[in-house]
N, C-alpha and C positions, 0 to 999 in steps of 0.2 A: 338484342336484349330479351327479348321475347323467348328466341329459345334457347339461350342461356338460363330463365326464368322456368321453363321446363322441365328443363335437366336436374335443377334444383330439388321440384318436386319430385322427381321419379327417384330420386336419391331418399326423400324425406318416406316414400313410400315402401322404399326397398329397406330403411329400416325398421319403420312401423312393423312392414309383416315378419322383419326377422325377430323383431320383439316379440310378436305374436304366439311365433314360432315354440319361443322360451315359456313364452306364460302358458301354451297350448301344453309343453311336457311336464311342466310342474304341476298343472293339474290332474294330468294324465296320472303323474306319478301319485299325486294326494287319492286321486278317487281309488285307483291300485292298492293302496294304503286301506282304505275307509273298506271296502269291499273286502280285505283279510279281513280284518278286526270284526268287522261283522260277523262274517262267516263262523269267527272262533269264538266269540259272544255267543251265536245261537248254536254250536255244535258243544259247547261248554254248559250251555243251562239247558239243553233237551240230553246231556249225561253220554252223547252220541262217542265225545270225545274220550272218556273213560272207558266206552264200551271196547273204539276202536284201538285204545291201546292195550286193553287187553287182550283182543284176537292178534294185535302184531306182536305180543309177548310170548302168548300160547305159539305164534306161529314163525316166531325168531327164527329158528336152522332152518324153515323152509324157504324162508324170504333170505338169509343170511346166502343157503347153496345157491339161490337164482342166480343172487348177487354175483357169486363165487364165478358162477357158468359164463353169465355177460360181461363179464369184466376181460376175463382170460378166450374168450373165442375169437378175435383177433389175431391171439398168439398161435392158437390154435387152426385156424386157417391157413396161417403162414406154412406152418410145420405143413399139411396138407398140400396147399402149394408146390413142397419138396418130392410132391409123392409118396406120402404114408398116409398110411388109412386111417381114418376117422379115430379109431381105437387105442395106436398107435401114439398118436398125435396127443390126446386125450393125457393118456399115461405119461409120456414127457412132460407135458407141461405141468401135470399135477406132481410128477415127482420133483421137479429143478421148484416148484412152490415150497415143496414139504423139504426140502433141501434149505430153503432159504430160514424159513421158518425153524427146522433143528438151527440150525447154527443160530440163528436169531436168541433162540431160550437158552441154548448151552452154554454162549459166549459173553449175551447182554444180561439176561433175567437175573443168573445167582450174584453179579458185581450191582447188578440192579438193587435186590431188597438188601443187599450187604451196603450199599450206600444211605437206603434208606433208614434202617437200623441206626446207623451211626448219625442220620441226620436228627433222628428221632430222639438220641441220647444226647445229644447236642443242643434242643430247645430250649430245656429250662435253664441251663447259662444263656443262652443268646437270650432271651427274656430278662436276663438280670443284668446283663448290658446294657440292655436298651435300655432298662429302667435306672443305671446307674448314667446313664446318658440323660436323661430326661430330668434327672435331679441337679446333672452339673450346669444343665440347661438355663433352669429357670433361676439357680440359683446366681446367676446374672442381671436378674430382675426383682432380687430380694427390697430393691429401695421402691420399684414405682408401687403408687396407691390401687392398682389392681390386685384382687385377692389371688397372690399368684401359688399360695400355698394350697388353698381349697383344689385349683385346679389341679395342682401338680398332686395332689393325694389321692384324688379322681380317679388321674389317669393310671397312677401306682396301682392303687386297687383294682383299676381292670388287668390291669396287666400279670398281677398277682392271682387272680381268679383265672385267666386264662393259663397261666402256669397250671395249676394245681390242676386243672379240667386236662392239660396234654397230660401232666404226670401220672393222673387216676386213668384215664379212655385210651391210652396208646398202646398198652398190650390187648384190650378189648377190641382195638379198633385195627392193629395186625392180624389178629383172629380175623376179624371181619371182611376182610383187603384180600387175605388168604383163600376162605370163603367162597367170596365174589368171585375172584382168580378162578380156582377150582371148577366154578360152576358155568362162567365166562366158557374155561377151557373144554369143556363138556358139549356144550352149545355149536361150537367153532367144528369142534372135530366133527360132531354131526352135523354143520352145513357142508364140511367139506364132503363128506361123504355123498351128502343128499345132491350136493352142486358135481360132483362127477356121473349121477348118473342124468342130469341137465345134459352137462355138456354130449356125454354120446348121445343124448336123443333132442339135442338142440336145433338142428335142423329140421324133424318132424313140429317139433316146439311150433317154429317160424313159422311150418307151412299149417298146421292149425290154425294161429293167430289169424294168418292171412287166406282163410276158406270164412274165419267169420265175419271181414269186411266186405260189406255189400260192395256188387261192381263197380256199379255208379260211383263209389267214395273211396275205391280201391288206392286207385294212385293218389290222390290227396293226403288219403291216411299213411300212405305209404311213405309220402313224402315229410309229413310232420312226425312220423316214428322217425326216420333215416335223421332226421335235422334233432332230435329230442336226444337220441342214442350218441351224436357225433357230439355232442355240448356235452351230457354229460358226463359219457365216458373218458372225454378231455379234459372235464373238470376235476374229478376223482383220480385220476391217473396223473395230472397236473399239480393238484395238491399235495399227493403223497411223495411225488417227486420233489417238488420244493421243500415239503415239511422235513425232508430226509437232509435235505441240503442244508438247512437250519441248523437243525440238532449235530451234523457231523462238527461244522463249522461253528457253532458254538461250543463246542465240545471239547474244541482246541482250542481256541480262546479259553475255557474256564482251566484248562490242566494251566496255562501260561499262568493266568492269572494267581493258583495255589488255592484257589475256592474247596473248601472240602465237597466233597458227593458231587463232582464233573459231571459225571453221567447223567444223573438224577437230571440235577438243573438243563440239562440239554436234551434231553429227552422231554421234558414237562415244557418248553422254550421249543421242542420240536411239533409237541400235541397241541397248544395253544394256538401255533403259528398256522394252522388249520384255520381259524375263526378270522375272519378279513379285519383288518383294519383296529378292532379290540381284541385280539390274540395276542400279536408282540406287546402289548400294554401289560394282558393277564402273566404271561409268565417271565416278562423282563424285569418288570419291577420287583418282585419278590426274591428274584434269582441277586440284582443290584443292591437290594436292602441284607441279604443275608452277607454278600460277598465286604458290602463295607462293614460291619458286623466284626469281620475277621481283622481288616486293616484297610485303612484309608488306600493304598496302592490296589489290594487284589477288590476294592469296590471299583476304583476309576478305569481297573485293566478291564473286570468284567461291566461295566459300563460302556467302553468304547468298542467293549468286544460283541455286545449286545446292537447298539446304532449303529454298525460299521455292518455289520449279519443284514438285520433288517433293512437298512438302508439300498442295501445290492439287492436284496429280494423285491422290497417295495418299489422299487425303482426299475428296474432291468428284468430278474428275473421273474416276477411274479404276472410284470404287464404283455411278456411273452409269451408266458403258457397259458395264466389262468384268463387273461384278459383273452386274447382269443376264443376261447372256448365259450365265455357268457356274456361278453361285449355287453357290459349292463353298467347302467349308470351309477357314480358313488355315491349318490345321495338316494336311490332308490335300493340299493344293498344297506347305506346306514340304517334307514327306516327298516327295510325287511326285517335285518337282525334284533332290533329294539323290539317288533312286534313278537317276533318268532321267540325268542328268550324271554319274555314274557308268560307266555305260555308254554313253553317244552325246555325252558331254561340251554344251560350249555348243549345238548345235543342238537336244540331249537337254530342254535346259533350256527352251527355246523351246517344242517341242512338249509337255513336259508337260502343261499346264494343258487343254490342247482334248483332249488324251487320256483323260486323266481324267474331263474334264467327260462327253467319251463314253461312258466307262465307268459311271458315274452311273445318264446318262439309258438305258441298258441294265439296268444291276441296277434303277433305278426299276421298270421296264415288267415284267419278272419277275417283284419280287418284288410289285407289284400284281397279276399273272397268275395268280400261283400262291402267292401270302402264305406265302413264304419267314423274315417275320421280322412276327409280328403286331404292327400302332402300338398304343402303349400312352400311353392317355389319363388327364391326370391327372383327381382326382377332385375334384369340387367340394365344396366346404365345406358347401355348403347341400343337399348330397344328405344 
């Protein structure tokens, strides 16, 4: 009876601490929390934060070419590997990019703003749909004692306003798009430029970096760059792969479907699908609301065409690529992104996730260094 009575306890113990365990990460994750929001609290009222985005604007194609350099030296190796020189190697992979990129603008861009155009001529009827919806609606509820008229004139009126603001701002606002584009396009080509002369001097780059690491912290540093580089290069390289696989695969679904501007919608359902967890929300929904718009069928086609996309990515594909790469909690990516789009809105939202993951594999290496927070192992039954 006795140690029967025992065994009880080491049971009652062994879930205590795996209780612990839980309550030890949620706070982990709350103080992680509390520690951003500060940070961006005082980098926001000492103006640190306007400063610094201004030098990253000023300094857009030189941080765009780094970008350009570290992403493709991988492939670049390889070629190497083959036995071609540095140079060589260089050149190939920048031209099979500028290869991919001409055909990208040739064959997507002009079916691109030709859909957008037609979606644009398209708004102020789909708004008188809606609103011819919204009338047959409520006039269902013409007997109860709620003032169902006040509301429904409300909503007519906003909808009415919003009209007339797409019909007045949408050739201002193609100007503007156009613009942007232009100046986008401007930018890009001088990273690319600035990022080819990286790559040939990317290896001096390295051994720079690694002459300013003192000896003593050599390997360590060495070892939290090699762990920083493998995350994130996995995670950008991972995303862009699956956001691809989205947009194709939604893209067929919306032709089945007979949704006007295919493209458009799948592409906007490809860029979205970047943002974890509140992306397929941002651009499914909009894409579902236009498609029933047209007819009850081509809304349920791109509906099912929408949850069937996402559902493979969320499920299979996404936890294969991107979860390897940031092994990071969902409830500490929800918060990151809440915090992060707060402050730096959708692009906030983007970069959460590699931020974080950063952050991670830093507090790992720490608190391995210096056992900041001792693991606590559960106990076996049979001890």
């Amino acid at each position: 009876m006795k140690e029967k009575n025992e065994k009880i306890d080491y049971k009652n113990l062994n879930a205590l601490i795996q209780t612990a365990r839980v309550i030890l990460k949620i706070l982990l994750i709350l103080a992680l929390g509390g520690i951003i929001i500060f940070g961006f609290i005082v980098l926001e009222k000492t103006q640190i934060l306007n400063i610094l985005g201004t030098i990253f604007s000023i300094c857009m194609p030189l941080f765009l070419g780094f970008a350009i350099a570290w992403l493709f030296e991988p492939l670049i190796e390889k070629f190497e590997k083959k036995n071609f020189s540095r140079k060589i190697s260089v050149l190939f992979t920048y031209l099979l990019f500028l290869l991919v990129l001409v055909l990208l603008v040739v064959l997507v861009v002009p079916e691109f703003i030709s859909q957008l155009k037609e979606l644009i001529s398209q708004i102020p009827s789909f708004l008188v749909d809606i609103k011819n919806f919204i009338t047959n609606f409520f006039s269902k509820f013409s007997d109860s004692e709620i003032d169902i008229a006040s509301i429904q004139n409300g909503i007519i009126t906003q909808i009415d306003s919003l009209a007339n603001n797409i019909t007045t701002n949408s050739l201002s606002g193609i100007i503007d798009t156009i613009t942007k584009i232009f100046s986008s396009g401007a930018t890009v080509s001088l990273g690319i430029i600035i990022g080819i002369y990286f790559s040939l001097d990317f290896d001096k780059i390295k051994t720079i970096i690694k002459s300013w690491i003192p000896k003593k912290n050599k390997k360590d540093t060495l070892r939290v760059i090699n762990e920083l580089t493998v995350m994130t290069r996995g995670y950008v390289s991972g995303t862009l792969f699956t956001s691809l696989i989205v947009a194709f695969c939604t893209f067929i679904g919306l032709i089945i479907s007979g949704i006007s501007s295919p493209l458009l919608f799948a592409i906007f359902c490809g860029i979205t699908n970047i943002i974890p967890y509140f992306g397929p929300y941002i651009g499914g929904i909009p894409t579902v609301i236009v498609a029933f718009s047209i007819s009850p069928m081509c809304g349920i086609i791109a509906a099912i065409t929408i949850v069937i996309v996402q559902t493979i990515d969320g499920n299979i594909i996404n936890p294969i690529i991107i979860g390897k790469a940031t092994d990071i909690h969902p409830i500490t990516i929800v918060i990151s992104l809440l915090i992060f789009e707060h402050y730096f809105g959708i692009v906030g939202m983007i970069l959460a996730t590699p931020i974080v993951g950063a952050i991670k594999i830093l507090f790992n290496f720490f608190n391995e260094k210096y056992g900041f927070i001792e693991k606590i192992k559960p106990v076996n039954d049979d001890d």
